[in-house]
N, C-alpha and C positions, 0 to 999 in steps of 0.2 A: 310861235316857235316854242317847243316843250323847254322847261328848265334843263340845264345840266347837270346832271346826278353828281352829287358833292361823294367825295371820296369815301369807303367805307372807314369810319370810326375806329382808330386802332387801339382802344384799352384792351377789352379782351379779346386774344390773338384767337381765330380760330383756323380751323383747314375745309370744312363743309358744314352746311347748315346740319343734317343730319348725319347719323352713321345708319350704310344700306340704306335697300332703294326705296323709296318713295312709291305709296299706293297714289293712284288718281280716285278721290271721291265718287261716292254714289252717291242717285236720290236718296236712296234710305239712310246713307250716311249723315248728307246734310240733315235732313230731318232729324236724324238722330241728336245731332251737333243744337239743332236749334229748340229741340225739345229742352237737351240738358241747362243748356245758358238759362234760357225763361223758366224753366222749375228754381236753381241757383238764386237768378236776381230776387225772385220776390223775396227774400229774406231781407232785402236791404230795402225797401221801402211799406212794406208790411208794419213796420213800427209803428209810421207816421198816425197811421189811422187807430193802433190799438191804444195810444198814448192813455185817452182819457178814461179806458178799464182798466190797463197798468196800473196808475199811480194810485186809484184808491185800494185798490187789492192788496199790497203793498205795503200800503200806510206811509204814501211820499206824499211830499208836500210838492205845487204844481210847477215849481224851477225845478224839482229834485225831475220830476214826470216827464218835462221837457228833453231831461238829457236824453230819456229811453231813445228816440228818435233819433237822436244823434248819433250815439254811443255803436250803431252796425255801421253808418255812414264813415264815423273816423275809422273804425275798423279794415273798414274796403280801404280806404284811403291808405292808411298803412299798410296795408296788403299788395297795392298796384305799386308802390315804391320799395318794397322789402323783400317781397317775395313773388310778383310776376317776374321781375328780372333774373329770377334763378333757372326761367326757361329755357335762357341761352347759355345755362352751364350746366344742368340734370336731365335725366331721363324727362321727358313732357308726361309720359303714363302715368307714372311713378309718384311722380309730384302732385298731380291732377287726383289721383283716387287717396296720397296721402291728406289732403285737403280737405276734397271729398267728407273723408270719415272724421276727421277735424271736425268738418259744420255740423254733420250728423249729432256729432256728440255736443257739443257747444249745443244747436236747438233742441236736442231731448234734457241737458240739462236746465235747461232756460224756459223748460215747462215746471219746473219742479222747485226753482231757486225759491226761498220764502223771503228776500229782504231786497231792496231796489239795488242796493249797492253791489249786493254777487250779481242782479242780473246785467248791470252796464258793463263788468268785466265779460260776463259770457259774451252778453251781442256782441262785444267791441270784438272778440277772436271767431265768432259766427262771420263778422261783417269781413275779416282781413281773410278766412278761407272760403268763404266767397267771391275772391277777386280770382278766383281759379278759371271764371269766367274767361279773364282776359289772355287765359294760355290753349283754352281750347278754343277761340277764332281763331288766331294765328294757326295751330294746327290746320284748321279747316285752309285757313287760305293758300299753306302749302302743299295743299291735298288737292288743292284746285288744276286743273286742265290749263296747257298757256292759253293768255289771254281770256281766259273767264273767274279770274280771282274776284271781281265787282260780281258778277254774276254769285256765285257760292259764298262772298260778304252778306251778301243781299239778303239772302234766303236765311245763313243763319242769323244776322241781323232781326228780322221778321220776328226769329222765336223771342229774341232778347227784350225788343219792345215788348212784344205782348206780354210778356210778364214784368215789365217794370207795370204797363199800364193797368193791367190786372189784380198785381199785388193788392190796394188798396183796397177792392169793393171784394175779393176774395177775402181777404182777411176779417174787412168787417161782417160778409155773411156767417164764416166758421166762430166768429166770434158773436154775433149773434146767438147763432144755437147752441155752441156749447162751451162758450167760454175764451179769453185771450191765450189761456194755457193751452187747448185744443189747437191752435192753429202751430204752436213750436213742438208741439208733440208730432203731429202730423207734417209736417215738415221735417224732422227727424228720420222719419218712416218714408218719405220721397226720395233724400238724399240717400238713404242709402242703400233704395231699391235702385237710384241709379247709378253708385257705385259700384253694385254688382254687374249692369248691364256693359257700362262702360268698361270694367275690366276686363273682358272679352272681344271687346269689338273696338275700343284705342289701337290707331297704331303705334308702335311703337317710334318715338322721335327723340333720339341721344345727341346735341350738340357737341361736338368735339373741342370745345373753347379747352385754352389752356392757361384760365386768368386763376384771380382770388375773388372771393366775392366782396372783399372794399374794392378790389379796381372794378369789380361790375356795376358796383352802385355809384362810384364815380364817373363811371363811362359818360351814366346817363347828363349830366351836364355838356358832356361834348358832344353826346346828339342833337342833343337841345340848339348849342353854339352852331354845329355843323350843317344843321338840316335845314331850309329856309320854309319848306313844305311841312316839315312837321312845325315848325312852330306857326304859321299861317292855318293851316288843319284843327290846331288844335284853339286856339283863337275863336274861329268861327263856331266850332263846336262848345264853345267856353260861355260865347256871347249866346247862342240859341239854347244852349240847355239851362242858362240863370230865367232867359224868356219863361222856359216851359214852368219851372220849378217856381216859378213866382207867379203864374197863373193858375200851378193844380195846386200852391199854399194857400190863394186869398178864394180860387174862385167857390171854394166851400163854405166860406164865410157869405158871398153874395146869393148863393143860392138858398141862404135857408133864411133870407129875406123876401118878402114882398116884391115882385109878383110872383116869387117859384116858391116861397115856403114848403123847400123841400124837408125832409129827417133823413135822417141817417141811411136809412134805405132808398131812398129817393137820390141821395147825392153819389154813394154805392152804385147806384141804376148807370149814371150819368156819367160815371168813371170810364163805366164800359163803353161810352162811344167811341170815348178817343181812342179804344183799341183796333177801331177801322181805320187809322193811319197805316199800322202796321204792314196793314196788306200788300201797300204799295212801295216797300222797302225793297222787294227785289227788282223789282224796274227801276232804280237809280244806281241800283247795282250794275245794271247791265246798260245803262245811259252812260254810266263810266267808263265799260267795256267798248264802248263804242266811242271813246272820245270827245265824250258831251259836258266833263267834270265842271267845267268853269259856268257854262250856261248853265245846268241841272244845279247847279248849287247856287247860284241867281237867283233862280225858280225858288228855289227853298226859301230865301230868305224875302223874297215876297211875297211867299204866301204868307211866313210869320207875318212879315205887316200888316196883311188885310185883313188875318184874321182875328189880329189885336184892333183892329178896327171895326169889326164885323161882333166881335163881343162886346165893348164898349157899348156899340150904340142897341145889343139887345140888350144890356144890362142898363140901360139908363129909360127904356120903353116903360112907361106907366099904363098897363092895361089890367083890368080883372082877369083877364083869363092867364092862367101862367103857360099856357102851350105857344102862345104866341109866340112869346123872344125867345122861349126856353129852347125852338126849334134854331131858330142864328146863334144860340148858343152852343149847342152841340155841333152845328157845323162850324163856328169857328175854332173848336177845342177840337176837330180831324184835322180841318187843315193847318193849326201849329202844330198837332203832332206828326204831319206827313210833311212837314217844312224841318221838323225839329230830325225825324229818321232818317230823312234825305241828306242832310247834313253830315250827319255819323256817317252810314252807309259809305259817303264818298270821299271823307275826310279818312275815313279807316280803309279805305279800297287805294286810295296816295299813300300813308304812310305805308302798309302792308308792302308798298313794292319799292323800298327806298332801298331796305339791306335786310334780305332776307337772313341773315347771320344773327342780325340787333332786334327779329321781330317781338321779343317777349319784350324788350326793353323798351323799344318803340310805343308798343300798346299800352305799358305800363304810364309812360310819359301822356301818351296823347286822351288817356281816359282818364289819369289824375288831376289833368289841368281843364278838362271839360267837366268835372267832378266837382273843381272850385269855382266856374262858374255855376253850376248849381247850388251851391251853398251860399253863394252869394246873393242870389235869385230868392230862396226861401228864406235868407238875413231881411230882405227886401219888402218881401211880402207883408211882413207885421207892418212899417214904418209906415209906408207907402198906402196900406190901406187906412191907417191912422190920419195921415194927412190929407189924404184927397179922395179916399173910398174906391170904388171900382175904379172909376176914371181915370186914376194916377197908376193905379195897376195896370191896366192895357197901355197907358204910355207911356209907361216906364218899359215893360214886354216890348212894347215897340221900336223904343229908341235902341233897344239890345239890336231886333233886325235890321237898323238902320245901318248902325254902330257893323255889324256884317257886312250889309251891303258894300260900306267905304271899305274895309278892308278887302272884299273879291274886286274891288274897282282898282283901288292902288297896290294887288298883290300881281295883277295881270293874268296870262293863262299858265297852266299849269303841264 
């Protein structure tokens, strides 16, 4: 039996989700939709990889080097708690291309900064007008056709991954050839050819709330208390994305060991498998649409397991030839990333239809708190590979899918 929809949250009073009617999505909308999210993310996981030309360029010392990576990550973070919520009391357009031109300007300066410390301020306000992300799904999914919201999550889901998983081996080719400052320069130059595009083809979405914005940021606690499904969504999403985030921190370290003695381009190469999870993000979308949320999200979290198991044992193979494991390796790093976007996908296709009034609030809540199982996942990564090498890595990964599993078992259907 489905749950019973907990009553709409009464901080801020509204009378309709939008003002005027509501367009029903196109192909080329969603594409459009899922182009802009995957151009956006990679700003936030791009750092990871340029850390170690950052800091000498700079003249930081390797704690100071560290933050770089961090410093767009708090950014978003603050960004999903401060200002995705303003989606359910401003124009969604208005706000979106105000942003927009925010990161624009934050990564063209962030090509140009001469000293570490201006550049942690820049990322950190690139990293929080970046979370613009999480007000144009929600658009999308109110754009959706009934009953095919999981369907149009999917699709622009798709774009999102692809450029989280992209960022990295993207970043390090441009920085490659011409440098860590070329890749925020050009980045500049993305964001705000898609400012322009998006200012023409947004629909317009004006929430009619008649709060303050402390009783918005307050709400969010009572969604939190009120919702059983978003805080179970976001949970499982919390627990598989520390999974992911503590296998793409350590598994660079295992690969540029014996038997794969990859470089820096070789490990770049290897990035891009896991962008073949992506593929299959809109088929969970429409698994949901069809009422499959609790089994499809089962599936998710057992393929995490298998395939923290299916790494381990190519990471522990002693052969000369490095294509051997190196092949169970890339298939275990698809299948967590089709276990890890299967999750999102349908954890964001449930809360999306809890209160469509709270969607900006909602989104903000359920990717802030799947944002601190990632960070917790990459805290992990260092310890973990310290203590026990690859092997404590995959089962530590593992015990995250476990740790899901119990929770879809004792949360029931949905």
């Amino acid at each position: 039996m489905p749950e019973t929809p907990m009553p709409d949250t009464p901080m801020p009073e509204t009378v309709d989700e939008v003002a005027g009617p509501a367009a029903t999505i196109t192909g080329p909308q969603t594409l459009l939709f899922a182009t802009a999210v995957g151009i956006i993310v990679t700003n936030l996981f791009a750092p990871q990889t340029l850390v170690g030309l950052i800091g000498p360029s700079l003249g930081a010392s390797v704690a100071s080097a560290g933050l770089v990576a961090m410093a767009t990550l708090l950014g978003y973070a603050a960004g999903l708690f401060f200002l995705v919520p303003l989606a359910d009391l401003s124009e969604n357009r208005i706000l979106i291309l105000r942003m927009l031109i925010a990161a624009a300007l934050a990564a063209g300066v962030a090509a140009l900064v001469p000293t570490a410390a201006a550049l942690l301020i820049v990322l950190f306000i690139l990293g929080a007008a970046c979370s613009a992300i999480q007000i144009l799904v929600p658009i999308a999914a109110s754009m959706a056709p009934p009953g095919q919201d999981g369907r149009v999550i999917g699709d622009v889901m798709s774009g999102l991954m692809v450029g989280i998983l992209l960022a990295r081996p993207l970043a390090s080719l441009i920085a490659d050839a011409w440098g860590w400052r070329a890749f925020y320069g050009l980045s500049a130059a993305a964001l705000v050819m898609l400012a322009c595009v998006l200012a023409f083809t947004l629909p317009h979405r004006r929430p009619t709330a008649r709060s303050s914005y402390g009783m918005l940021i307050a709400s969010l606690l009572h969604l939190l208390r009120d919702e059983p499904v978003l805080r179970r969504r976001a949970l499982t999403a919390a627990l598989v994305m520390a999974a992911f985030s503590l296998f793409w921190t350590a598994v660079a370290l295992r690969l540029a060991l014996p038997p794969f003695d990859l470089g820096q381009r070789g490990i770049a190469l290897f990035a891009l498998v896991g962008a073949g999870g992506a593929l299959v993000t809109p088929l969970f979308g429409r698994a949901g649409d069809r009422g499959w949320t609790r089994s499809a999200t089962i599936a998710c979290h057992l393929l995490l397991v298998g395939s923290m198991a299916l790494a381990a044992w190519s990471g522990s193979v002693q052969v000369e030839a490095p294509w051997g494991p190196l092949m169970p390796m890339g298939i275990g790093a698809v299948l967590l990333d089709i276990g890890v976007t299967g999750d999102q996908t349908l954890g964001r296709r449930a809360i999306n239809l809890l209160q469509p009034r709270a969607r900006g609030r909602l989104n903000g809540l359920f990717v802030g708190i799947f944002f601190i199982g990632g960070a917790i996942g990459s805290m992990l990564a260092g310890i973990a590979w310290t203590w026990g090498g690859w092997p404590a890595v995959c089962a530590i990964a593992a015990a995250f899918g476990l740790v899901a599993l119990l929770v879809d078992w004792v949360g029931g259907p949905e």
